[in-house]
C-alpha positions, 0 to 999 in steps of 0.5 A, spaced: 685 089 096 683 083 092 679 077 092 688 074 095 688 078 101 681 077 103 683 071 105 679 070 111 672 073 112 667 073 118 660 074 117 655 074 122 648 071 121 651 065 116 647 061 117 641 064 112 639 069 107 645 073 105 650 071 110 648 064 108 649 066 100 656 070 102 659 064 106 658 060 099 661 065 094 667 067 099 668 059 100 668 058 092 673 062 091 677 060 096 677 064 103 677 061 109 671 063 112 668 064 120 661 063 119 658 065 126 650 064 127 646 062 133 644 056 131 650 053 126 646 046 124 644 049 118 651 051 115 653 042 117 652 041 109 657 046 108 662 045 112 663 038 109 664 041 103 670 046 106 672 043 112 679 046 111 676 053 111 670 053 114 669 055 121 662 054 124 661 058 131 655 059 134 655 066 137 649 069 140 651 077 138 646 079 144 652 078 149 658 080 150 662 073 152 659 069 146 661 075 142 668 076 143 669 068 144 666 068 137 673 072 135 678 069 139 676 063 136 675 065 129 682 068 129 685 063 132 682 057 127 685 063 121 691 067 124 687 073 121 681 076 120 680 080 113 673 082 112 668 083 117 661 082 114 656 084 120 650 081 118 645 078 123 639 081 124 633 081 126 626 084 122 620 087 127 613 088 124 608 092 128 606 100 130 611 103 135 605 103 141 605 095 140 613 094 142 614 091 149 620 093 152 623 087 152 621 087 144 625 094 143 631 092 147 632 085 143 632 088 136 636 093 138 641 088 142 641 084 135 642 090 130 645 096 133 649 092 138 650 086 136 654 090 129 658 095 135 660 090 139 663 085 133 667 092 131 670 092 137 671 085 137 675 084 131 678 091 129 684 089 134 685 084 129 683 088 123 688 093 124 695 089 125 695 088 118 693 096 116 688 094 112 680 090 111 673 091 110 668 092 114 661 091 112 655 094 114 648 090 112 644 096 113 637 097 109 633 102 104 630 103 110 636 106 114 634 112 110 626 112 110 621 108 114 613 107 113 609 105 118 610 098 122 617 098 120 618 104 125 621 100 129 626 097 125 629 103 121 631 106 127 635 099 128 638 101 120 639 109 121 643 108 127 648 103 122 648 108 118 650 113 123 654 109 127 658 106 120 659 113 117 663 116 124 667 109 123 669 111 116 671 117 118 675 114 124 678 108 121 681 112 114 688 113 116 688 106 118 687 103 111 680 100 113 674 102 110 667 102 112 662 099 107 654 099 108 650 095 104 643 098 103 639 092 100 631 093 098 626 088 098 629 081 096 628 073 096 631 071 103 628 068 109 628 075 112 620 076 111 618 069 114 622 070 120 619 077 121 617 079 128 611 081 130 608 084 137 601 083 139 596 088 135 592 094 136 586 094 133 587 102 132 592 101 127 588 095 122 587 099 117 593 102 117 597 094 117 593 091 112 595 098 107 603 096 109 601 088 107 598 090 101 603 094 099 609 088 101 605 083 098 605 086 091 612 087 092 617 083 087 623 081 091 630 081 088 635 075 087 640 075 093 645 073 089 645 081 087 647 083 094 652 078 095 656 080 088 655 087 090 659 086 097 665 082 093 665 087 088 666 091 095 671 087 098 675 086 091 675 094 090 681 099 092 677 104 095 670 101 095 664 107 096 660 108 104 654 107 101 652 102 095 644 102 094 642 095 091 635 092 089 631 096 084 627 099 089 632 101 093 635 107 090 628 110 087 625 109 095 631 113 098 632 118 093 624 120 094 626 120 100 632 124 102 628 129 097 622 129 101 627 132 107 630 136 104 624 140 102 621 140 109 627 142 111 628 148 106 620 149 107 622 150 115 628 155 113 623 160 109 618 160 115 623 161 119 626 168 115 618 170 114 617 170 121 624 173 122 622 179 117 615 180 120 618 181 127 624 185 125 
């Protein structure tokens, strides 16, 4: 699949961030694009530019209606949909004992979903032309965590699992399943962070986290962005691409962290096994 056939691209969270950088670079190269965000204001400048290949839809990915609207119109504006970037997210900051339920629902109905339902929506259509990418915006994190993020990863490592099975489904139909595992990067997403009520209990605890962020230094989103073309644009793209370089370090520490609590699990089980033989 080339940057020909990956004519028509829908992004979801298009109007910010990474989906914001995306639907400029797809555009500049002369897809026709269905931008999809909840509040399609931001995107009014953009679409002056393209107003030919720039479809801007308010969808909330929360709600089935809005969602499958969102398609049909898309489909309907383009005739086809060739790449599904599965964007919108939302970030949440806070000890899982601080999360309403109202607080959990919400950023599971946005980044796990929203993701599924936008799958459903758009493979029908995916599938006419047997091929297509879609793409998964995971994180480092659909991998580890830390504290106060808790709640967020378990949003990206159901990405990861839900995605990994849908690869596996959609291999015979030529379309592939990519997910992008971006680090730390200058976006909004840090700005638009939620938070919960705190607990003085776990003070200590979020100031080490902050401390930790705030001497982070984000990467350029434009490197996330050329990561996904470059996915788009190759015949047999990876399930996973890690970017940032913080991304790889931290999952690879991580999955080696695992695996010897694992393999340390598996020699106490042989101990005990040999002592009660």
């Amino acid at each position: 699949m080339n940057s020909i056939d990956a004519n028509v691209w829908l992004i979801t969270g298009a109007s910010s961030g990474f989906g914001r950088l995306l639907a400029e670079r797809a555009l500049a190269r002369g897809a026709r694009v269905a931008a999809l965000a909840r509040t399609v204001e931001p995107l009014r400048e953009l679409a002056q530019r393209y107003p030919d290949r720039l479809k801007c839809l308010s969808v909330d990915v929360r709600d089935d209606a809005s969602v499958n609207a969102g398609v049909a119109a898309s489909f309907a504006a383009f005739g086809s949909i060739d790449v599904l970037v599965n964007n919108a997210g939302r970030g949440l900051f806070c000890a899982v004992e601080e999360a309403s339920d109202a607080t959990l629902r919400d950023i599971f109905e946005t980044n796990v979903f929203g993701v599924v339902r936008l799958v459903r929506a758009a493979l029908p259509h995916l599938r006419r032309s047997k091929r297509g990418r879609i793409i998964q915006m995971s994180s480092a994190v659909g991998h580890t965590t830390m504290p106060m993020a808790g709640l967020y990863a378990a949003t990206k490592h159901a990405v990861e699992a839900l995605s990994e099975s849908l690869a596996g489904e959609l291999a015979p139909t030529g379309i592939k399943v990519a997910i992008m595992e971006p680090g730390y990067f200058a976006t909004n997403f840090a700005a638009s962070m939620e938070f919960s009520a705190p607990m003085a209990v776990y003070d200590s605890v979020r100031s080490a986290v902050m401390s930790q962020f705030t001497s982070m230094v984000p990467g350029d989103p434009g490197e996330v962005v050329q990561s996904i073309l470059a996915l788009v644009d190759g015949d047999d793209p990876p399930l996973r691409t890690a970017v940032g370089s913080d991304a790889l370090p931290w999952i690879q520490h991580s999955l080696e962290q695992r695996l010897m609590q694992i393999r340390a699990s598996l020699s106490q089980a042989q101990g005990l096994a040999l002592e009660n033989a």
